[in-house]
Every structure is written in C-alpha cells, then in structure tokens.
N, C-alpha and C positions, 0 to 999 in steps of 0.2 A: 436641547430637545425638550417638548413640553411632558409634564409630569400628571397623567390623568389616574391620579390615587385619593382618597377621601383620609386624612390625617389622623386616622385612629392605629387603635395599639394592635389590632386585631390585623391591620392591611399593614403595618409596621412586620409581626414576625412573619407575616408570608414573605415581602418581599425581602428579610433576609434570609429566611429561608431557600428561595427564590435565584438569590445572590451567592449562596455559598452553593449550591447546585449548579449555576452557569461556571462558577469560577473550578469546581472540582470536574464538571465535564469540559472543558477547557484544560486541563492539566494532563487529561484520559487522553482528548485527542491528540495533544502535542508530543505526549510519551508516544503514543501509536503512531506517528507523521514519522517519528526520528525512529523507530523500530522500524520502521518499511523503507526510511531509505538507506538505514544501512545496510538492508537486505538488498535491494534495487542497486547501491555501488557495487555490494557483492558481487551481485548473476553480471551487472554490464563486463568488470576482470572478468570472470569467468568466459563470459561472452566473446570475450576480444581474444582471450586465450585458446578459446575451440577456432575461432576464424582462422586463427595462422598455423591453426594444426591443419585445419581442412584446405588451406591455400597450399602448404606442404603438400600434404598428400595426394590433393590434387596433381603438380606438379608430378611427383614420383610416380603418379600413375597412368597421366596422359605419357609420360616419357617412355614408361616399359608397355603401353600400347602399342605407340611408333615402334618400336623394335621387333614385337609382334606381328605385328602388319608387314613388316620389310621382311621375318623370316617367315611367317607362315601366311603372306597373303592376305584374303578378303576374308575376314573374321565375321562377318553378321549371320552365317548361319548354327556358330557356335552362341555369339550372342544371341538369339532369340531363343534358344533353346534355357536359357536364366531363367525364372516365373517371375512375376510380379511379387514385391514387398508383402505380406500378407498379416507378418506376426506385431505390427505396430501397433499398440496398447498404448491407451490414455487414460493417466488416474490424477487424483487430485488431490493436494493436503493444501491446507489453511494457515494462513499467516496471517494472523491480528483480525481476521475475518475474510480475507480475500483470496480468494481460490487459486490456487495457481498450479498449474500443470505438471505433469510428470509422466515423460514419455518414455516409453520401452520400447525394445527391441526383444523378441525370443532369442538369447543366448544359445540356444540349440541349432540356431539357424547357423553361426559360427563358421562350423566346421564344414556345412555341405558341398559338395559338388556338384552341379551341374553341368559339366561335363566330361567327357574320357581323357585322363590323360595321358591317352597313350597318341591320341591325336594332338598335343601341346606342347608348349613348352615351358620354360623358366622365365620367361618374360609376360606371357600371357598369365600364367599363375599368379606371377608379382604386378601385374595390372589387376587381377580379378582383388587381390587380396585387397589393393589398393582402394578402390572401390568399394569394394566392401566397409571399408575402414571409414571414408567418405559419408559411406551411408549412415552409420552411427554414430560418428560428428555428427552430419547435417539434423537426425532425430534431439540430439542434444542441443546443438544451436536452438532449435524451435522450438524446443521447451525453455529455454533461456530469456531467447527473446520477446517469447511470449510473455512470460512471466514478467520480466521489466515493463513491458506495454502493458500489463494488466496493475501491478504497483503503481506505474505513474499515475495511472490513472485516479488509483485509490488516494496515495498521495495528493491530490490537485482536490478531490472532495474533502477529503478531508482537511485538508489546509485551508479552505473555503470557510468550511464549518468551523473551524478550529478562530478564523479573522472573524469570522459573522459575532459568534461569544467574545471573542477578546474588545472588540471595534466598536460593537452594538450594542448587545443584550448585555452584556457586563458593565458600562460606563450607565445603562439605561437604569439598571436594578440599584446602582448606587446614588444616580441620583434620586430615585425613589426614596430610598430609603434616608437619605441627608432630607428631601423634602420634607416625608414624615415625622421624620424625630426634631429638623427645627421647627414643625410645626407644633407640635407636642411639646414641643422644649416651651416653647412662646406660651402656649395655652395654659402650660404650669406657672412662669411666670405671671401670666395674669391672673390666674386663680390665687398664688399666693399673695401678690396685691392685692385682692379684692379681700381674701380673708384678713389683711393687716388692716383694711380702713376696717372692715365691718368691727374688728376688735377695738380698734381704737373709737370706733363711736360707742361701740357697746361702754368703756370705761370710760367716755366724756359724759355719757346718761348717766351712768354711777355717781359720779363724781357731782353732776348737779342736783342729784336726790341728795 
C-alpha cells in the first residue's frame, strides 16, 4: 500500500504514536468480542434449557386441559373471565456496552385466581397452573433470545472493527512508520558521509598549507 508521510521525526512519533493506539484498541476490541460471546454461548444453554421446560409444560398442560374438557365440558366462558397479561416490565443492564433486556413478571400475579373453584376442578387447576408456568418460561425465553440476537449483533461489529485495525490501519501505521525511520536512517547516513568528505577535505587543506 502507498505510504503518503513526509520523512521527518515529527510525522515519525505521530505515527507511532498512531500505531501503539490502533494496536491497544485492537486488543480492547478483541477482549470485548471474546467477553460477549462467552456471554451469547451462555443465554443460547440457557435458551435451549427454557425451550424444553416450556415443550414440557406445555405438554402437561394441554394434557390436564383434555381432561378438563371431558369432565367439565365447554371451558371458554371460564377462560375469558382470565384478563390479559398486564404486570410484564422491561429493564435493561449493560454488557461491554450493549443493552440487553430483562424481562419481568409481577411475582404477586402468582398466586391469583381468576376463577371460582367451587365450579372446577383438579385438572383445570393443573392446566391453569400449567399455563401460567408457560407464561413465565415464554417471558424468560424472550429475554434470552433477545439478548443473543442483540450480542450477535454487537459481536459481528465489533469483530468487523476489531479486522478493519488488525487487516488495515495496523499493517498501514507500521509501514508508515518503517518508511519514515528508513527514510531518516538513509538521511543520517548521508549526513554522516557528507560530514566525513567535508572533514577530510578540511585536513587535505591543512595539510597543503
């Protein structure tokens, strides 16, 4: 690659200046790239681990539905009497810079009923429970997943940035800086020649006085 620098000492300490800068944020990024994805393999376990809780429960809970239904019939005007989700809270902490989610449930919501059980049973209780259980997996999957989808993302720029200085700006600043100094090497070189003749003529004039 061409080298547009003027071979002085002055353009010399910038560009290593220059150079220890690309290579120390170079080291920043790569520590941050391997911190984020051991955090991103982290949530995906995690990830995979809520899946087959909520595949579980799902099952356990369509199943004590069916049982439901066979002893107590047409259930939807129990079901609409449930209210919509209401207590789901979204908050945010920081990982190496990148936001990532943290999703609640009100704990108090728990224990509620929403409806009589003197009109139920033991299987619709263990469907509602089930469900319930479902829905707080599913809160936690989507903060999981999210957060992966938001790391990778950080990951991929960052690793971009991290090749731009390893690939580019860093092989660029060093050869700057080998241009400069063999240019400066060379220029001392010919200075000290030129001071060796100027001396040796100075004592050939001597020497013929």
């Amino acid at each position: 690659m061409a080298v547009q620098a003027t071979p002085t000492k002055g353009n010399l300490m910038t560009s290593k200046k220059s150079l220890a800068l690309a290579k120390t944020g170079y080291e920043l990024l790569d520590k941050k790239r391997n911190i984020l994805v051991r955090e991103m393999m982290t949530l995906i376990d995690r990830a995979t681990e809520i899946q087959e809780k909520i595949d579980a429960t799902y099952s356990k809970a369509y199943s004590a539905l069916q049982k439901a239904n066979v002893t107590m019939g047409y259930l939807g005007d129990i079901a609409g009497s449930i209210p919509e989700e209401t207590s789901l809270k979204v908050s945010y902490r920081s990982v190496m810079g990148v936001e990532i989610p943290i999703v609640t449930i009100d704990a108090q919501e728990d224990m509620k009923l929403y409806y009589g059980i003197e009109s139920t049973n033991a299987d619709f209780d263990e469907a509602y429970r089930c469900f319930h259980e479902v829905k707080v997996l599913t809160a936690d999957l989507a903060e999981v997943e999210n957060s992966v989808y938001r790391l990778a993302d950080a990951i991929k720029k960052t690793q971009k940035r991290a090749n731009a200085l390893k690939n580019i700006m860093i092989p660029r600043f060093e050869e700057t800086v080998k241009f400069i100094t063999d240019a400066l090497d060379e220029k001392d070189r010919e200075e000290f020649s030129r001071m060796k003749v100027i001396k040796a003529q100075k004592e050939n004039a001597k020497s013929e006085n």
